[in-house]
HTML snippet that shows the backbone in 3Dmol.js (N, CA, C, O; Angstrom):
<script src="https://3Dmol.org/build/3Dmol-min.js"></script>
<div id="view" style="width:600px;height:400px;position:relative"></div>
<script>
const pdb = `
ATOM      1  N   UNK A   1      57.208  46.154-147.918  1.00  0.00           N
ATOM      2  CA  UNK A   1      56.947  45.662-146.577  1.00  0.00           C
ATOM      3  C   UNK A   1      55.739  46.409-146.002  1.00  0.00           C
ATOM      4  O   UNK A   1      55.322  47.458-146.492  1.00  0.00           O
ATOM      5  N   UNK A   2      55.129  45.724-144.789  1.00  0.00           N
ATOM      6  CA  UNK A   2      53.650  46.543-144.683  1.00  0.00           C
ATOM      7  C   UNK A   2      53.985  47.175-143.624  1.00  0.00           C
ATOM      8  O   UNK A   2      55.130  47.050-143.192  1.00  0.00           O
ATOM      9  N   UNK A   3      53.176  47.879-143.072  1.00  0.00           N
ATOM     10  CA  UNK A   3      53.338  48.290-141.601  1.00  0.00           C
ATOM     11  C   UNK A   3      53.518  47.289-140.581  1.00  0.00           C
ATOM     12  O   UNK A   3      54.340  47.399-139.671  1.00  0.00           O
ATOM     13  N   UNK A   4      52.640  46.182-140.764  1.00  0.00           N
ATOM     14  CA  UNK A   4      52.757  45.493-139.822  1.00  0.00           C
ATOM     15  C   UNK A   4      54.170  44.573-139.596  1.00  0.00           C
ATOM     16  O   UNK A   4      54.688  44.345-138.503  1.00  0.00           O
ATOM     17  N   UNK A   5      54.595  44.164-140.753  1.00  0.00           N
ATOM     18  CA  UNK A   5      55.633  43.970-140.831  1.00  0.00           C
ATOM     19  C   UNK A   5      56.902  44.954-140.490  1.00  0.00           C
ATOM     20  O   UNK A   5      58.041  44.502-140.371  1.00  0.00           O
ATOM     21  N   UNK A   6      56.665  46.003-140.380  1.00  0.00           N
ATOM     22  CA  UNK A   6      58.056  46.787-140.270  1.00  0.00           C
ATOM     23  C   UNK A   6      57.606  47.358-138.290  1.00  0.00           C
ATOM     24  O   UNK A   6      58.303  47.975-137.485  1.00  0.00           O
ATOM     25  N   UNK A   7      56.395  46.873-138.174  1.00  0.00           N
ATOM     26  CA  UNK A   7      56.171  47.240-136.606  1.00  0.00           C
ATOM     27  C   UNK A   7      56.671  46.048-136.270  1.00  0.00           C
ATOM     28  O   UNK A   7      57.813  46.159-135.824  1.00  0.00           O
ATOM     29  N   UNK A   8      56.179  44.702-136.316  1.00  0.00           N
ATOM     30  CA  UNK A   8      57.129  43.292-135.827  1.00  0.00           C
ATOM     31  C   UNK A   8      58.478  43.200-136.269  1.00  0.00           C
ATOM     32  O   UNK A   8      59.056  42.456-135.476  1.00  0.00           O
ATOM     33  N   UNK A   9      59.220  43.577-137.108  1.00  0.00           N
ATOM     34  CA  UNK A   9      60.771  43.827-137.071  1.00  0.00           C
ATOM     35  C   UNK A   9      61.092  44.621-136.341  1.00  0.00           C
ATOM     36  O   UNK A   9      62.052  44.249-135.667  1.00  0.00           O
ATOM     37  N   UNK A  10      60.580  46.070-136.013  1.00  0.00           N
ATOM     38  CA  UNK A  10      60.847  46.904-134.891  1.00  0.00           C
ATOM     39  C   UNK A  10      60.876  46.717-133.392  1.00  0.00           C
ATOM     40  O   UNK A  10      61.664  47.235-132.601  1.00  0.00           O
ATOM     41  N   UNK A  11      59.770  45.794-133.110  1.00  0.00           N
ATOM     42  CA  UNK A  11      59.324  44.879-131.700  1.00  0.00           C
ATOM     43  C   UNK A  11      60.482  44.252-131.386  1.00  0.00           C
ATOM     44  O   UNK A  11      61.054  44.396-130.305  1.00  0.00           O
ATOM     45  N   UNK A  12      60.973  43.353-132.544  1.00  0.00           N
ATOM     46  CA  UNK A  12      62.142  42.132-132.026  1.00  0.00           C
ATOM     47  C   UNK A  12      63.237  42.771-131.951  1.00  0.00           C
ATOM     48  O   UNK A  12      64.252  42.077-132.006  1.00  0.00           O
ATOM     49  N   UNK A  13      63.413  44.344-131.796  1.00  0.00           N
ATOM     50  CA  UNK A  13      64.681  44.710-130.979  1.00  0.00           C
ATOM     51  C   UNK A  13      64.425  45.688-129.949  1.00  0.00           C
ATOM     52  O   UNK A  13      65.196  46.606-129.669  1.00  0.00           O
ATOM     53  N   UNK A  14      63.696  45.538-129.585  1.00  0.00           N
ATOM     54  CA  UNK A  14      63.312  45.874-128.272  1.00  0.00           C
ATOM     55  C   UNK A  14      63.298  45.337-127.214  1.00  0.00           C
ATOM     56  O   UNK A  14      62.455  44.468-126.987  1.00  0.00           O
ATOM     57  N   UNK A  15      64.449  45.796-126.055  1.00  0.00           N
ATOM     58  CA  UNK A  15      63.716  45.109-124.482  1.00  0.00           C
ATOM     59  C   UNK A  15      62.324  44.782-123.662  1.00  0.00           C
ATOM     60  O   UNK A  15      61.311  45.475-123.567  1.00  0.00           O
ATOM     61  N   UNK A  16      62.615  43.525-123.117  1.00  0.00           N
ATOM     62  CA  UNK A  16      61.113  43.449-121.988  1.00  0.00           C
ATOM     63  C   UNK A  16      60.178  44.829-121.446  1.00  0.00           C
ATOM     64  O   UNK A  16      58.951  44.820-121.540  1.00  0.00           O
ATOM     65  N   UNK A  17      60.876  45.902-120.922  1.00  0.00           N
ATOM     66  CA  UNK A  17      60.551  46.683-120.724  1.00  0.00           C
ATOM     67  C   UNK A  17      59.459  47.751-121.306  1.00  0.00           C
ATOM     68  O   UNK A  17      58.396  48.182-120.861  1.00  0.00           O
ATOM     69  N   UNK A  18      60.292  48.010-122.642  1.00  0.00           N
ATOM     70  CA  UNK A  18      59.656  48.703-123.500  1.00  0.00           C
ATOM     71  C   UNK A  18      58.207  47.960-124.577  1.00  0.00           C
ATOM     72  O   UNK A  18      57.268  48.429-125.220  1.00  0.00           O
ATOM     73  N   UNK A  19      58.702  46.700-124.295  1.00  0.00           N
ATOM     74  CA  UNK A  19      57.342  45.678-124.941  1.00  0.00           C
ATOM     75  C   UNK A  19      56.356  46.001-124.081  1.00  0.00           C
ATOM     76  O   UNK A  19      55.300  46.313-124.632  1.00  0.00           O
ATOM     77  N   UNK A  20      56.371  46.029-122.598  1.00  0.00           N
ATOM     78  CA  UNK A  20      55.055  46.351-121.934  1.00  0.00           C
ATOM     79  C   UNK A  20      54.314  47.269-121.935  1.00  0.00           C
ATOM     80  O   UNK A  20      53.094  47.240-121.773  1.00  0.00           O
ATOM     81  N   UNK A  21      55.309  48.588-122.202  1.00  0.00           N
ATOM     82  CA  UNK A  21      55.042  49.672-122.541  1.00  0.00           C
ATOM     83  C   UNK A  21      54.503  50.124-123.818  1.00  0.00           C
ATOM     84  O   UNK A  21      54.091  51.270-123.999  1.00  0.00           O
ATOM     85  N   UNK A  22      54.513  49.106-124.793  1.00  0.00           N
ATOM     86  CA  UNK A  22      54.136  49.356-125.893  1.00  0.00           C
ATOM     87  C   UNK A  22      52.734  48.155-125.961  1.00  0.00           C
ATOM     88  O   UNK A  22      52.060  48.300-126.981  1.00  0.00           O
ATOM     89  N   UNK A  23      52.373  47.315-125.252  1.00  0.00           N
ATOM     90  CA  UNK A  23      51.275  46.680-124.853  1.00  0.00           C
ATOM     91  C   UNK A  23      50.750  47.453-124.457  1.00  0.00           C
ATOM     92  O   UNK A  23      49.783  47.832-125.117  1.00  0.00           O
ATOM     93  N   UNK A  24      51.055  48.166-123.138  1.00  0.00           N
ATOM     94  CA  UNK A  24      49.914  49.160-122.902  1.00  0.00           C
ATOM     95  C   UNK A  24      49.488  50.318-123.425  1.00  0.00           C
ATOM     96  O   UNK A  24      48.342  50.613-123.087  1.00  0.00           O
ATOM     97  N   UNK A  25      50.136  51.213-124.274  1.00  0.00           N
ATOM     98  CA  UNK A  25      49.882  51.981-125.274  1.00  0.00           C
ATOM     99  C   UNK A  25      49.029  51.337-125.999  1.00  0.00           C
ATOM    100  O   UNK A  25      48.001  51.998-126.149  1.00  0.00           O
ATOM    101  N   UNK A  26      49.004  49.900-126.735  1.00  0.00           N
ATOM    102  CA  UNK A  26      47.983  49.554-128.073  1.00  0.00           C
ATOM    103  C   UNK A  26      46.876  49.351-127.236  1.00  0.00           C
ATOM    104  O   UNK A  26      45.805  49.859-127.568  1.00  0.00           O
ATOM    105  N   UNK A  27      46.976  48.529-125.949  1.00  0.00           N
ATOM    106  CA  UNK A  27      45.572  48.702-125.108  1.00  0.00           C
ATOM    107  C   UNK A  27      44.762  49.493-124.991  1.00  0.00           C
ATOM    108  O   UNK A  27      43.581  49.536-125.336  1.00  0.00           O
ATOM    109  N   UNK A  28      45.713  50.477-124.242  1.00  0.00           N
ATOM    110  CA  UNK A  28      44.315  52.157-124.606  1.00  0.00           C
ATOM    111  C   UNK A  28      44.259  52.504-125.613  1.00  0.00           C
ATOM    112  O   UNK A  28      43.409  53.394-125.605  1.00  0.00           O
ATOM    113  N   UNK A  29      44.837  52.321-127.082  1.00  0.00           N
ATOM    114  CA  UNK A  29      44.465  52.667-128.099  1.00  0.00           C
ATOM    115  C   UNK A  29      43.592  51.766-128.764  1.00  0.00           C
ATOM    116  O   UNK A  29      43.333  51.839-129.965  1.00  0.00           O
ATOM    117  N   UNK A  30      43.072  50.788-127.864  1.00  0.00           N
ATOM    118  CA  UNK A  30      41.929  49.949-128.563  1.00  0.00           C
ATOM    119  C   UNK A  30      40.905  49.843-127.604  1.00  0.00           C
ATOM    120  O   UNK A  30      40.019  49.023-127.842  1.00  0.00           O
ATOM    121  N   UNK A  31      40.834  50.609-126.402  1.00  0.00           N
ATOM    122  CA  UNK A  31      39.933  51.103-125.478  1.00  0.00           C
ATOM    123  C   UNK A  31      39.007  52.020-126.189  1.00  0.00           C
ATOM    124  O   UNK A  31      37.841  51.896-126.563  1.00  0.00           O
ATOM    125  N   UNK A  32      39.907  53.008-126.262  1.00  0.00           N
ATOM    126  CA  UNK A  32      39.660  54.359-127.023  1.00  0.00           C
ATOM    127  C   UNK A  32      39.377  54.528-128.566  1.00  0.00           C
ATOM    128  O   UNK A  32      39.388  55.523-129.291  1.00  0.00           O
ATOM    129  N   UNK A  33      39.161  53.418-128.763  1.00  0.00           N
ATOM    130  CA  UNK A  33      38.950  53.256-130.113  1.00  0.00           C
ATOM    131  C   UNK A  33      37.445  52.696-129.657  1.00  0.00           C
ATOM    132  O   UNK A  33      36.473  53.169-130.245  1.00  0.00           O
ATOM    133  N   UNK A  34      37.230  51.639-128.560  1.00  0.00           N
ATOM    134  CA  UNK A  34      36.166  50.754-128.780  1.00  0.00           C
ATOM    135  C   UNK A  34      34.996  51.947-128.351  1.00  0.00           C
ATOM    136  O   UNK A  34      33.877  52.033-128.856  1.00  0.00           O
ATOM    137  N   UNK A  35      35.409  52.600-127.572  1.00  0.00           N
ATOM    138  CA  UNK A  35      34.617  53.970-126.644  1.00  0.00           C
ATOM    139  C   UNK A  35      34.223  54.980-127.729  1.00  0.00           C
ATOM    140  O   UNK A  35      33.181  55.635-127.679  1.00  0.00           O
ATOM    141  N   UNK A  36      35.174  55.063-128.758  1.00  0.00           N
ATOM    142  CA  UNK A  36      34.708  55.960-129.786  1.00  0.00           C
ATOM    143  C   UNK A  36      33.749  55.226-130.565  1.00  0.00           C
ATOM    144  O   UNK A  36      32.957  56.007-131.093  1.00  0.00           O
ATOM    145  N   UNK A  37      33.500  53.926-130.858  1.00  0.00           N
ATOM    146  CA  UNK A  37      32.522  53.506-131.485  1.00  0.00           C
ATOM    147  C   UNK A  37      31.800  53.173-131.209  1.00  0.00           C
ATOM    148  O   UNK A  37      31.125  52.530-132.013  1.00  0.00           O
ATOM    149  N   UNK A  38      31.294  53.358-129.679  1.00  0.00           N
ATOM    150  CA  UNK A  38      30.572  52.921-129.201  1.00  0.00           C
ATOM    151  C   UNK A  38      29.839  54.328-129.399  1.00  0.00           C
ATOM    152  O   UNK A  38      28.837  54.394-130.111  1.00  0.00           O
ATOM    153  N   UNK A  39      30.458  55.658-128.633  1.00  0.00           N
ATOM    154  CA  UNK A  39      29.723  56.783-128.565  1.00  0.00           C
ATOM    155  C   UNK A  39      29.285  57.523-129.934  1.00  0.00           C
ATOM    156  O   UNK A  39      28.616  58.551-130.033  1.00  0.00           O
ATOM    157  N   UNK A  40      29.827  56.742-130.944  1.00  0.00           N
ATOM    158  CA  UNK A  40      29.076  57.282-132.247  1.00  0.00           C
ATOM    159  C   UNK A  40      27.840  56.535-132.689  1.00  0.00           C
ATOM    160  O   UNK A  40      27.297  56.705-133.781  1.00  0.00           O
ATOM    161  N   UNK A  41      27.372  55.552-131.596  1.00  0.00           N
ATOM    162  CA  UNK A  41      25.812  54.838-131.750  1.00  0.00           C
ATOM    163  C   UNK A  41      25.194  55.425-130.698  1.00  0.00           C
ATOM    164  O   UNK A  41      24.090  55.001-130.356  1.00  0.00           O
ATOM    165  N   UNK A  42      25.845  56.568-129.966  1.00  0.00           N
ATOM    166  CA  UNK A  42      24.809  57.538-128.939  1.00  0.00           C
ATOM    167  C   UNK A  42      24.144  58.485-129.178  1.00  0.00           C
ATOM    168  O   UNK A  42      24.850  59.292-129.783  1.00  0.00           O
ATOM    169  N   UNK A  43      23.291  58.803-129.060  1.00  0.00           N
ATOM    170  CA  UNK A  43      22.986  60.037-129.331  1.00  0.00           C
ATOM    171  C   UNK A  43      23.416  61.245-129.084  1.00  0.00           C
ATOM    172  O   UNK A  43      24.045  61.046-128.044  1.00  0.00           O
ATOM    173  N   UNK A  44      23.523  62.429-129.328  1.00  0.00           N
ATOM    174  CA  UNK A  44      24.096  63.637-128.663  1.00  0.00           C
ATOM    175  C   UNK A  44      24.779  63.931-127.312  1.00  0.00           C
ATOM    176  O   UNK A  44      25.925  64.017-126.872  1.00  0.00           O
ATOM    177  N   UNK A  45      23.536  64.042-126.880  1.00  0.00           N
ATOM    178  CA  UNK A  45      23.375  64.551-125.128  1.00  0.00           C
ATOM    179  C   UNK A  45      24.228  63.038-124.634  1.00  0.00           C
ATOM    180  O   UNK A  45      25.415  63.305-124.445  1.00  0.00           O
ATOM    181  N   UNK A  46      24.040  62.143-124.485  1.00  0.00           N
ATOM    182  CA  UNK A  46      25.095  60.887-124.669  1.00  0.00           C
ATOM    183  C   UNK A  46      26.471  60.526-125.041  1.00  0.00           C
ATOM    184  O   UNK A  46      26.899  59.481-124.550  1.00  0.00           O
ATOM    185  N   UNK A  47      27.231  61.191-125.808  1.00  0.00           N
ATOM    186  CA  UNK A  47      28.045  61.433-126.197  1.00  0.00           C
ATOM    187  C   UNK A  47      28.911  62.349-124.976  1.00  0.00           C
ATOM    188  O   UNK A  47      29.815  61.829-124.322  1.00  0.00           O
ATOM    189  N   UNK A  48      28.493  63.740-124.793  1.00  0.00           N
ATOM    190  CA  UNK A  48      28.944  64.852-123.946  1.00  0.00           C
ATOM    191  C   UNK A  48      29.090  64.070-122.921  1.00  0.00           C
ATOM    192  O   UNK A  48      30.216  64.026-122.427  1.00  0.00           O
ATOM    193  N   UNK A  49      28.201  63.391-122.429  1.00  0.00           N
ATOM    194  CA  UNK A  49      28.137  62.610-120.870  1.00  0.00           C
ATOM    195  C   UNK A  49      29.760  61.814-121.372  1.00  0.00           C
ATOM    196  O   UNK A  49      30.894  62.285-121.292  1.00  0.00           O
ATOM    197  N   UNK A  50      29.507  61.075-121.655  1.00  0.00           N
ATOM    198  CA  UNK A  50      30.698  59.848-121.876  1.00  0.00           C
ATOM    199  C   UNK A  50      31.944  60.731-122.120  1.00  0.00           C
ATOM    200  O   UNK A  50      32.824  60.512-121.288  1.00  0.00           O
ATOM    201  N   UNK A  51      32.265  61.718-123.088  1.00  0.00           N
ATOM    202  CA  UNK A  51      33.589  62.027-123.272  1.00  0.00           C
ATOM    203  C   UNK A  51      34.060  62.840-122.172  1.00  0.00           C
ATOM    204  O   UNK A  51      35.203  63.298-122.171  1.00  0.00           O
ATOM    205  N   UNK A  52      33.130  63.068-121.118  1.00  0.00           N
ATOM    206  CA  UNK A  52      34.061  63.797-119.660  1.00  0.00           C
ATOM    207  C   UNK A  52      34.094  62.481-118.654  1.00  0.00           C
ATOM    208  O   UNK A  52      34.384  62.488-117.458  1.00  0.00           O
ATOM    209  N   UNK A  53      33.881  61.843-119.117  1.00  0.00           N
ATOM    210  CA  UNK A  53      33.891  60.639-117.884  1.00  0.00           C
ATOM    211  C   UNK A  53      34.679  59.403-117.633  1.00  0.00           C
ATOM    212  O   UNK A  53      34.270  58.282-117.938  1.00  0.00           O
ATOM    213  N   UNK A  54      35.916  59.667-117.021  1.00  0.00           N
ATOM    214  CA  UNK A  54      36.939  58.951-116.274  1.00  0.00           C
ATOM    215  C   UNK A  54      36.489  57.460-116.131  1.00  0.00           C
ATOM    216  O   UNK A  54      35.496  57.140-115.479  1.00  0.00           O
ATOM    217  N   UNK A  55      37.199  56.676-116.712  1.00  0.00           N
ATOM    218  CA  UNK A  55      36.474  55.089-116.708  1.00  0.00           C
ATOM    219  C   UNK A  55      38.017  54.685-115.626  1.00  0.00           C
ATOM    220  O   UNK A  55      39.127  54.691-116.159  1.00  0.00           O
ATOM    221  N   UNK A  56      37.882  54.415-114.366  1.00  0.00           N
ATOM    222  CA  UNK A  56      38.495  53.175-113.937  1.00  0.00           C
ATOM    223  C   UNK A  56      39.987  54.002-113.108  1.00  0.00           C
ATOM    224  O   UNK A  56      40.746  53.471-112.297  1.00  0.00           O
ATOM    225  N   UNK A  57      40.048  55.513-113.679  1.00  0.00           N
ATOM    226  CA  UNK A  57      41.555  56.190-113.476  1.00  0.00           C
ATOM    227  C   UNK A  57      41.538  56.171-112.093  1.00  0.00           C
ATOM    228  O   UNK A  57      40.626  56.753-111.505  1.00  0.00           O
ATOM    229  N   UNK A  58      42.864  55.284-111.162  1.00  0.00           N
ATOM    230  CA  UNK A  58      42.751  56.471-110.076  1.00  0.00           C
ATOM    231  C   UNK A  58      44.394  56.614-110.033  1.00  0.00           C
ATOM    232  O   UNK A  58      45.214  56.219-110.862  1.00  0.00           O
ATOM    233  N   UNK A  59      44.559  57.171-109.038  1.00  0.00           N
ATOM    234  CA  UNK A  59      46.484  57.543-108.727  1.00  0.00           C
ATOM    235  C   UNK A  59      47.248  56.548-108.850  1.00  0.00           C
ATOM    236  O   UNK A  59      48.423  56.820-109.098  1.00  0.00           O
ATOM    237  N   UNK A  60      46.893  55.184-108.734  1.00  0.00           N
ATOM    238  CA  UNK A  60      47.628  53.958-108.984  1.00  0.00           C
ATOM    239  C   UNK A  60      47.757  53.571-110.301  1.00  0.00           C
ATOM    240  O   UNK A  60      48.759  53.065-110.807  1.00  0.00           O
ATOM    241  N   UNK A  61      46.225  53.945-111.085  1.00  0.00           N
ATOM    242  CA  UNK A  61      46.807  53.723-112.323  1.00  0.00           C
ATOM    243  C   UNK A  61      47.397  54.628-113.371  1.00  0.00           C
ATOM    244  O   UNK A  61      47.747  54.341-114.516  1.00  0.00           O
ATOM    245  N   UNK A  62      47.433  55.792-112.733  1.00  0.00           N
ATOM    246  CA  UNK A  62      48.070  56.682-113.398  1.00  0.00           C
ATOM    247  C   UNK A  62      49.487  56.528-113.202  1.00  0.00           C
ATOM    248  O   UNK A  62      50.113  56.737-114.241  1.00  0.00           O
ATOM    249  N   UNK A  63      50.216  56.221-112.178  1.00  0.00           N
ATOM    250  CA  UNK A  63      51.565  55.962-112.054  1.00  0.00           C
ATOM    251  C   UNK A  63      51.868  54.847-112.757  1.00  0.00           C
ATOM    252  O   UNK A  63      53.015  54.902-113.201  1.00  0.00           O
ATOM    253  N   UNK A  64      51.119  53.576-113.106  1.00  0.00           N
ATOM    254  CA  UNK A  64      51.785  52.894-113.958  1.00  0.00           C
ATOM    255  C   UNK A  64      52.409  53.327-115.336  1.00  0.00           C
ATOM    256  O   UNK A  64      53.227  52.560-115.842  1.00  0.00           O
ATOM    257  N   UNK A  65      52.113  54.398-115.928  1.00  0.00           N
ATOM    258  CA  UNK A  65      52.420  55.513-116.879  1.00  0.00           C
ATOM    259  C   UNK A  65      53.602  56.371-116.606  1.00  0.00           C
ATOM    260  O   UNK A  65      54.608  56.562-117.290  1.00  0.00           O
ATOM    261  N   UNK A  66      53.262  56.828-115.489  1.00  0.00           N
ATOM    262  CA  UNK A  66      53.974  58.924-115.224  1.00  0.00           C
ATOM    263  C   UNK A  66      55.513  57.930-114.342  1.00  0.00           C
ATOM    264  O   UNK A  66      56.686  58.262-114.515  1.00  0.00           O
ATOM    265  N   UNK A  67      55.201  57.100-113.721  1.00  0.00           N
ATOM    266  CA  UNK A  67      56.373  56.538-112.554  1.00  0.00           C
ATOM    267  C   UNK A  67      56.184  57.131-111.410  1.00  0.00           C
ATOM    268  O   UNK A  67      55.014  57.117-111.025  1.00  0.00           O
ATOM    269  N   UNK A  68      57.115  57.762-110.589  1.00  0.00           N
ATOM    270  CA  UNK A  68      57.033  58.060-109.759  1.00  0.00           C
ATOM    271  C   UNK A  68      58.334  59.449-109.315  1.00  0.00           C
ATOM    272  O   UNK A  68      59.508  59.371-109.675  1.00  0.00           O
ATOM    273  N   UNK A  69      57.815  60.513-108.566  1.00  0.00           N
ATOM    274  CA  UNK A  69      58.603  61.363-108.588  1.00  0.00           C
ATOM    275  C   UNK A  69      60.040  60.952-107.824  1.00  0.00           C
ATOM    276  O   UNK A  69      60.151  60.640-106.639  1.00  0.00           O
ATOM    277  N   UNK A  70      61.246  61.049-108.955  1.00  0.00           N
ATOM    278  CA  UNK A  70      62.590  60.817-108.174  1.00  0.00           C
ATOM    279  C   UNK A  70      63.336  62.236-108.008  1.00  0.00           C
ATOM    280  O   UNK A  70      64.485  62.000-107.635  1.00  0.00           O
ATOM    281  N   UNK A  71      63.134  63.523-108.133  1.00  0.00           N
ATOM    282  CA  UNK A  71      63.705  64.578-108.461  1.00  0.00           C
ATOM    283  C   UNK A  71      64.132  65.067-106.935  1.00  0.00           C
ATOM    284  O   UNK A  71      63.668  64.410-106.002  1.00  0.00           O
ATOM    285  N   UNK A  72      64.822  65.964-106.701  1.00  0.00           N
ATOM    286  CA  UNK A  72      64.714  66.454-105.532  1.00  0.00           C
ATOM    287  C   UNK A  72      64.712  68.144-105.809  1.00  0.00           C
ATOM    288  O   UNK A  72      65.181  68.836-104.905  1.00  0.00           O
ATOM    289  N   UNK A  73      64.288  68.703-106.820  1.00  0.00           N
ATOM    290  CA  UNK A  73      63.662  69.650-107.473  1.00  0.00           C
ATOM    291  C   UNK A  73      62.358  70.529-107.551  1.00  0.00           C
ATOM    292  O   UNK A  73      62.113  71.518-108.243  1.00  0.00           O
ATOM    293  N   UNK A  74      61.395  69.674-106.371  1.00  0.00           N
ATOM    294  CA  UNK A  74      60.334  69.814-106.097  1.00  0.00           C
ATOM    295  C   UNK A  74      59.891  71.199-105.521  1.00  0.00           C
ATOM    296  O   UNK A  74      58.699  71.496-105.600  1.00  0.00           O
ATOM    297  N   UNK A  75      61.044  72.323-104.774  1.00  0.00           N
ATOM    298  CA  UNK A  75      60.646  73.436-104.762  1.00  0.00           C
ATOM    299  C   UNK A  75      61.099  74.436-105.646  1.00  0.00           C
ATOM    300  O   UNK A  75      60.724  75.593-105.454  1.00  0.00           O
ATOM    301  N   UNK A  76      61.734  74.206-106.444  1.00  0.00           N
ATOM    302  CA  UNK A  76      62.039  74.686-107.589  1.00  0.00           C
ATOM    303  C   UNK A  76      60.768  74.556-109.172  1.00  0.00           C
ATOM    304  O   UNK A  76      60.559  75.233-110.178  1.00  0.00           O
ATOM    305  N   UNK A  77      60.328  73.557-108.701  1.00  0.00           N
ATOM    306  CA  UNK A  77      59.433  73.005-109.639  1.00  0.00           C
ATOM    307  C   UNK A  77      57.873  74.331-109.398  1.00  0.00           C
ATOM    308  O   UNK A  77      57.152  75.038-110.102  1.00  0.00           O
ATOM    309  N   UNK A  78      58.048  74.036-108.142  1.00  0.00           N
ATOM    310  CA  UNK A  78      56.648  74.733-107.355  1.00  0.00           C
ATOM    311  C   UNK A  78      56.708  76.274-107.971  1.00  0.00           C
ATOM    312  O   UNK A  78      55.871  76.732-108.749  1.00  0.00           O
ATOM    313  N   UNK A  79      58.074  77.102-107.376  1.00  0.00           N
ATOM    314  CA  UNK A  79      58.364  78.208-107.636  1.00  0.00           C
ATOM    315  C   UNK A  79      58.132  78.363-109.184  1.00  0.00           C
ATOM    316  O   UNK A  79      57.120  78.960-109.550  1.00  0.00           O
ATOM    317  N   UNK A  80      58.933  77.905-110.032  1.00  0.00           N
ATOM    318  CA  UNK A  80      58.607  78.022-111.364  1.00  0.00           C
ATOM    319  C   UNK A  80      56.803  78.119-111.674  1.00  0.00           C
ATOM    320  O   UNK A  80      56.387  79.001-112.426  1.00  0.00           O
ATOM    321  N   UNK A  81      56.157  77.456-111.233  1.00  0.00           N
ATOM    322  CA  UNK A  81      54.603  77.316-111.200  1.00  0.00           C
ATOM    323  C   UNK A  81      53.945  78.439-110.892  1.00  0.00           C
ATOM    324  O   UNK A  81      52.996  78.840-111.565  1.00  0.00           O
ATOM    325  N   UNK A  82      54.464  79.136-109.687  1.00  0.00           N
ATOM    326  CA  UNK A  82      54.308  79.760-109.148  1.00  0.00           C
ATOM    327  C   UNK A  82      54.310  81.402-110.354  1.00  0.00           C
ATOM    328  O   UNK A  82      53.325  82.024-110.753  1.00  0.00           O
ATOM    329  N   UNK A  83      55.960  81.703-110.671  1.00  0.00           N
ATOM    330  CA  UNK A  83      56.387  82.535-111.315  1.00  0.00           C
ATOM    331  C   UNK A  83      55.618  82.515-112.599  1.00  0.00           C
ATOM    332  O   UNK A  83      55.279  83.619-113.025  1.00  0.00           O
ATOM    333  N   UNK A  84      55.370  81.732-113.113  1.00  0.00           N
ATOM    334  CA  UNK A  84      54.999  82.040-114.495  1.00  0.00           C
ATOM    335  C   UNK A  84      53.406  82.092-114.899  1.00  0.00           C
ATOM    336  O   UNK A  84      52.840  82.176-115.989  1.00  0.00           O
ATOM    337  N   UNK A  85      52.871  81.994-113.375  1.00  0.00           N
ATOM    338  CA  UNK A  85      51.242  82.143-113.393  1.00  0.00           C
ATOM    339  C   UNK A  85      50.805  83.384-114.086  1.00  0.00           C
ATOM    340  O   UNK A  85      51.656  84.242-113.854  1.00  0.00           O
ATOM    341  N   UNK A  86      49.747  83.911-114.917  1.00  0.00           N
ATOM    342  CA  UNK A  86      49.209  85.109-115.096  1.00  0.00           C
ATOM    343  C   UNK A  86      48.439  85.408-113.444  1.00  0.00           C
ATOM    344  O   UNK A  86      47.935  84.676-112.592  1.00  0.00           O
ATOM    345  N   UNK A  87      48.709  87.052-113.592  1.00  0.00           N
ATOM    346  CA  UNK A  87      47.897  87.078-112.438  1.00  0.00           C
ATOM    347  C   UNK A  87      46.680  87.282-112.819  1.00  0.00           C
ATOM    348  O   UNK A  87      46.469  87.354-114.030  1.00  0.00           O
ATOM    349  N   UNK A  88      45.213  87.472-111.561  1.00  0.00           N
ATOM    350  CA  UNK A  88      44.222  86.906-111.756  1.00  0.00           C
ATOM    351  C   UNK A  88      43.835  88.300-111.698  1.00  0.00           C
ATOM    352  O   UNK A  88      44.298  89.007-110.802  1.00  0.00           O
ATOM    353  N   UNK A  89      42.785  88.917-112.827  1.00  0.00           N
ATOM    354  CA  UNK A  89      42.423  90.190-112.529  1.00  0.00           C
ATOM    355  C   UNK A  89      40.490  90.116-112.448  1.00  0.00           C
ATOM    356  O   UNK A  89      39.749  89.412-113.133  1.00  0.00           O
ATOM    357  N   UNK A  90      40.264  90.721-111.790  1.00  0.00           N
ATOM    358  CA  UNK A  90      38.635  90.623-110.729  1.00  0.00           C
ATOM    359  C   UNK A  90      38.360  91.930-111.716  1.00  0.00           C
ATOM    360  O   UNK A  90      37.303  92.555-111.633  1.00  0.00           O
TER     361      UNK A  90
END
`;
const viewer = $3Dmol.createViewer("view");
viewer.addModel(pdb, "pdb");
viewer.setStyle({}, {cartoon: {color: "spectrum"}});
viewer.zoomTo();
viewer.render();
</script>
């Protein structure tokens, strides 16, 4: 059996849910694929530019990913952040 075949037997037991989620995973993985082949017909200095540069992200579309915070853990979360910082030596 090929991959592709054992990825479409895997698909057809999967919920609605997780199909979208797995649409949008192959999406950016064919974004990020097209961006990588694109920046290997750039030149150098071209390249550096493009791989720090945010195409399209903002807080809306990042939550279609992360969700949204349901915890009520949030100063606990902070503190932990807090605690396990190195301190900063000058």
């Amino acid at each position: 059996m090929t991959i592709k075949e054992q990825i479409n037997q895997e698909l057809e037991k999967l919920p609605e849910p997780l199909l979208q989620e797995i649409l949008d995973f192959v999406q950016s993985l064919q974004a990020k694929h097209e961006k990588n082949s694109i920046s290997s017909d750039t030149q150098p200095d071209q390249m550096l530019i493009t791989e720090h540069t945010l195409t399209g992200s903002t807080a809306e579309d990042l939550l279609e990913f992360i969700g949204i915070w349901e915890g009520s853990d949030i100063k606990e979360c902070l503190q932990l952040v807090h605690d396990s910082r190195i301190p900063l030596e000058l």
